[in-house]
N, C-alpha and C positions, 0 to 999 in steps of 0.2 A: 686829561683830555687830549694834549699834542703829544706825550711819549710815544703813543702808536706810529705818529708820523715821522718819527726821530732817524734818523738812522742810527745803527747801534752804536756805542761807547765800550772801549776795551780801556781798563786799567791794568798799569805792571807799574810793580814796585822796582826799580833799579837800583842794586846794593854797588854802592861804590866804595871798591877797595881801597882803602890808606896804606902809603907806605909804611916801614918802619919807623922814620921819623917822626910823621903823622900823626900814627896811631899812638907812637909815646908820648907826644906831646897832648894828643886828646886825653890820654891816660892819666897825664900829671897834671893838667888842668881839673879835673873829676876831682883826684884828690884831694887838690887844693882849695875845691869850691866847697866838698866834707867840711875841711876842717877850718875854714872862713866861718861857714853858717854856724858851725857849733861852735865855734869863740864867739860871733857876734852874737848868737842866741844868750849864751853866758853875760853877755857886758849888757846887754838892752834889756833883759826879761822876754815873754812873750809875745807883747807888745807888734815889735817888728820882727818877729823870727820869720813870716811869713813871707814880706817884704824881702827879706835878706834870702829868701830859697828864690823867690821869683826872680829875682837879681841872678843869681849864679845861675839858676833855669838860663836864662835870656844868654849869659854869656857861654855858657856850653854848646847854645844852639846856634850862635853866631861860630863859633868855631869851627863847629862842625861842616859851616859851608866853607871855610875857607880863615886856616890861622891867622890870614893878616889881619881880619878882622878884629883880634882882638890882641894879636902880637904883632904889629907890621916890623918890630926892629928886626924879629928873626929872620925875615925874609921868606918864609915856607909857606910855596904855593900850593894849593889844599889839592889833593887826586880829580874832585869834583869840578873845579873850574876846569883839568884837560879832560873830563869825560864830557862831559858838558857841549866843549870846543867840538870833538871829535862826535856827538849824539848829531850837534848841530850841521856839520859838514855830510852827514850821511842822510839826514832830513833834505838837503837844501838839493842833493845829490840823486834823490828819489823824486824832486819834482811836488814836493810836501812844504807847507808853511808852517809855524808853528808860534804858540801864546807861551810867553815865558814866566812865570808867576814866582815871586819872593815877597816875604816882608822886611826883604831890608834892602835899602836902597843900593847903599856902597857895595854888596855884593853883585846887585844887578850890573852897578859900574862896572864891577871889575870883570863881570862875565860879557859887557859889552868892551872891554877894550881886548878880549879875547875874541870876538868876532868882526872886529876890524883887525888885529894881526891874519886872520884869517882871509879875509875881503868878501866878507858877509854885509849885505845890508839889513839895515831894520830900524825899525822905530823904537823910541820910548816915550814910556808917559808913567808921571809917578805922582805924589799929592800936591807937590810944587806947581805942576804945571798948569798953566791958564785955562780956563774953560774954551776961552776960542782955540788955543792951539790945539788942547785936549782931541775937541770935536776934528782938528785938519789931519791930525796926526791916525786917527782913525781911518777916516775918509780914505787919507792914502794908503794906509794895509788895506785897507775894500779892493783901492785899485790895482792894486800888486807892488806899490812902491815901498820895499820892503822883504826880505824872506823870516825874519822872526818877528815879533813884537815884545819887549820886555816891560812889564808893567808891574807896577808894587798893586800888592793886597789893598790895599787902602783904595788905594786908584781905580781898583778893576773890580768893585764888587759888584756895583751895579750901571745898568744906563749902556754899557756897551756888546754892541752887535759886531762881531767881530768872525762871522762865518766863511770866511776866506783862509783860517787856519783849519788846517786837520789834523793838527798834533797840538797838545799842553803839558808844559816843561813844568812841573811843579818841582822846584829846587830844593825848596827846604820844607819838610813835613808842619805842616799847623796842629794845634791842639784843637782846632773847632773844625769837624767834618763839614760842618755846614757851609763855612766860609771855602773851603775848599769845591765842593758841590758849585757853588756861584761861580766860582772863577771857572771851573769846565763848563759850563753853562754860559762863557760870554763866544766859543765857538761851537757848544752843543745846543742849537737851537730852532726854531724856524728858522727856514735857508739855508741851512746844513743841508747837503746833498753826500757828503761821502760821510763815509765812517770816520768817527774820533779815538783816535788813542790817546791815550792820556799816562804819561810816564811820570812816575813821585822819584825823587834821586832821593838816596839816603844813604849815608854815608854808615858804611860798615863800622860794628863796634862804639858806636856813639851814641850821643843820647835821643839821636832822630830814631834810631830801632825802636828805641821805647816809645816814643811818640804814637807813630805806626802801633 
């Protein structure tokens, strides 16, 4: 009944290039997540075979936004956190706000201490946060205090009005389309007056392509 009133929504997938190092290390994590699950399968039975793919699932997709996540000794900072930086400076630069979505927190961390080396403002709000603050911290992206909003999945699925952004950063691809839908939907909605883009990052050669 309100889509007609909508203004339109554009999606694009944005493939983000990994360097050499990157890409070998997503490479040899892959590997080693093979041959984790099929020993663990062999030692457990069937049982948890399932459990133990979901498990490596989770940690291939964590990598994929960013290796500290699940190597920090190595030190290698993932391609996507500087495109990311650099999506973000060219939004802020256009005069555009934008809804930042991940389900994982520490990566939102570390994409927010990339927009403060930058001297970008924004808010966050993730499942930790208070309901009162929750609601303040809203209020202020309504009033412009703020050019991004970074918000975990969990946080943002429902309850917020947040049509003062016209861009959505979805960082790391979801396996439920739906859940995604909601979160373009907390700036594509009544009160939206301009067009929404809606940008997915996915890291080239990884296992967010297949996701996608």
């Amino acid at each position: 009944q309100v889509l007609s009133d909508l203004p339109p929504r554009t999606e694009i997938i944005h493939r983000v290039e990994p360097g050499p190092e990157e890409r070998s290390f997503l490479e040899a994590l892959r590997r080693n997540a093979i041959e984790r699950v099929a020993a663990l399968a062999n030692d457990s039975g069937d049982g948890q075979a399932s459990f133990h793919v979901l498990a490596e699932l989770t940690r291939l997709r964590r990598a994929a936004c960013d290796p500290r996540l699940v190597s920090p000794e190595l030190g290698l900072i993932g391609a996507k956190a500087a495109e990311f930086e650099q999506l973000a400076i060219e939004l802020v630069a256009g005069r555009h706000k934008a809804l930042v979505f991940s389900q994982f927190t520490d990566f939102l961390k570390l994409l927010g201490e990339r927009l403060d080396s930058a001297g970008i403002a924004y808010q966050y709000l993730d499942g930790s946060t208070p309901a009162a603050e929750r609601g303040k911290r809203v209020a202020a992206f309504q009033r412009g205090e703020g050019e991004l909003f970074l918000i975990s999945l969990k946080a943002g699925g429902f309850g917020l009005n947040l049509t003062a952004a016209d861009y959505v950063l979805i960082v790391d691809p979801w396996w439920n389309p739906a859940a995604e839908d909601q979160a373009m939907g907390r700036a594509h909605r009544i009160g939206q007056q301009r067009p929404v883009t809606v940008y997915r990052l996915v890291t080239a050669g990884s296992i967010e392509e297949r996701i996608v």
